[in-house]
N, C-alpha and C positions, 0 to 999 in steps of 0.2 A: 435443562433437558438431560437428561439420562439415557443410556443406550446401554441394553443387555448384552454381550459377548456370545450371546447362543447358547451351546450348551455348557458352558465354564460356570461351575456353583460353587462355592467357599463350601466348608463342609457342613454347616448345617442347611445346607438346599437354597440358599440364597442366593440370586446371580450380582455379579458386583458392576457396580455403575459406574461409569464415568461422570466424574468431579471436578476436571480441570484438565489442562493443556498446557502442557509447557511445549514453550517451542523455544529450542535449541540452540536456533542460528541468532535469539537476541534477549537469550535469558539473562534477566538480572532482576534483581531486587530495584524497583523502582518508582515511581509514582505509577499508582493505579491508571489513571487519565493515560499515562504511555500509548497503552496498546488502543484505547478507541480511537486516540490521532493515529496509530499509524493503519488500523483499516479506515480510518476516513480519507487521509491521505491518499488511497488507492482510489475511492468511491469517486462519482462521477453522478450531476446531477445534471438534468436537461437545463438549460441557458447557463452555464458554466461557461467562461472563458476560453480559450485556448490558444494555447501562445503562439504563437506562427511559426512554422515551420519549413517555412520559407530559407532560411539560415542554415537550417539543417539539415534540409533537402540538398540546397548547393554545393557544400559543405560534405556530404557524406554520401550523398545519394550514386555517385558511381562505383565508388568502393564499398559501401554497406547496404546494397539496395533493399534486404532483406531487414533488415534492423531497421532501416528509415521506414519501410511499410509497418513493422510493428509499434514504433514512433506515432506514425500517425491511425493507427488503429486504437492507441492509448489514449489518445487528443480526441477521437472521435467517444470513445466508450468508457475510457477511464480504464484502469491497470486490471480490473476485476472484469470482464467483460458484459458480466449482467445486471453491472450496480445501474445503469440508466435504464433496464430492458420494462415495459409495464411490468406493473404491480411489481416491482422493486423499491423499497423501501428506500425515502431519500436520507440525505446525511440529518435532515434536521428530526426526521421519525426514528434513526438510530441513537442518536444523541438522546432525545426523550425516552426512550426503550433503555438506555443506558442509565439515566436517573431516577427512571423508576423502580428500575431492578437492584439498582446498587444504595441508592439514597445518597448519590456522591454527584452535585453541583458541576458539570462540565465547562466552568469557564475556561476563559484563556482558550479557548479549542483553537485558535491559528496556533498558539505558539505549541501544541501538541501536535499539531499536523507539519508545522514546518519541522521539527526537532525529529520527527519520525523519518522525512525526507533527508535530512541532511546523516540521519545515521544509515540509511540506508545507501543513501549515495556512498558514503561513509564504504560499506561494505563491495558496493557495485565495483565502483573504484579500488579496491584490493583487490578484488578479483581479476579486473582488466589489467591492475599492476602487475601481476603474478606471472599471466599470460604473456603480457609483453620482454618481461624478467625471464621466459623461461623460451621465446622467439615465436609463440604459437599466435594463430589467427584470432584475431577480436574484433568483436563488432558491438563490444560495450558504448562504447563513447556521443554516439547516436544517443543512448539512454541516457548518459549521463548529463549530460545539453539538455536531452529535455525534461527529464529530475532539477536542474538549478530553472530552468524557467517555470517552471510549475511551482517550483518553491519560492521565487521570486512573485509568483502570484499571489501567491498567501502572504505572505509578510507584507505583501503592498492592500492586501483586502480584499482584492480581486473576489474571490471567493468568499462564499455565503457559509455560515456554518460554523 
């Protein structure tokens, strides 16, 4: 898909398109498959699992009560909030949109979802270090609890996809 700028034209009257996206927070040269684990990773299908939250209610709920709500708004919706919402495309219509577009075989898809989770955490987790390194308020840790149990779902098969 391509999107015009408006009135932005190269000099021979041409408007220039968008070709690609680089995002910043986890560029690298890598296996292609990367980046559909890690929005599937976020995606959320109806009868999806969901790890209890129970632990991390107890656990965090009087000191992060804001972060454990968003916790459990993750568990209900998935990271994206309208990956389950109708007519949202499940992980297994993205995954085929993905090989038909690219001509590239998406196996292994757990071990791309879980690798996208753990670098993510990966980064969550620097950031909550940083905060606590510098005396400031965090309410990471909620997420990150429920990042390794989510990821502990996938590597166990929990999840379809």
């Amino acid at each position: 898909m391509s999107h015009s700028t408006g009135n932005v034209c190269f000099a021979d009257g041409t408007p220039p398109e968008t070709t690609g996206v680089l995002d910043w927070e986890t560029a690298a040269l890598a296996e292609p498959r990367t980046e559909l684990g890690y929005l599937l990773f976020y995606w959320r299908d109806d009868g999806d699992p969901t790890p209890g939250l129970g632990a991390i209610r107890a656990r965090y709920g009087d000191d992060h009560p804001d972060a454990v709500a968003e916790v459990a708004a993750a568990a209900e919706h998935g990271f994206y909030r309208y990956a389950n919402r109708p007519g949202s495309p499940s992980r297994r219509e993205l995954i085929d949109r993905y090989e038909a577009r690219t001509g590239l075989a998406f196996d292994h898809g757990r071990f791309y979802r879980a690798h996208a989770a753990l670098g993510l955490a990966a980064v969550w987790e620097d950031s909550h270090a940083r905060r606590v390194a510098a005396g400031e308020p965090t309410d990471w840790e909620p997420l990150l609890d429920y990042t390794a149990a989510v990821t502990a779902s996938i590597v166990d098969g929990e999840f379809e996809a």
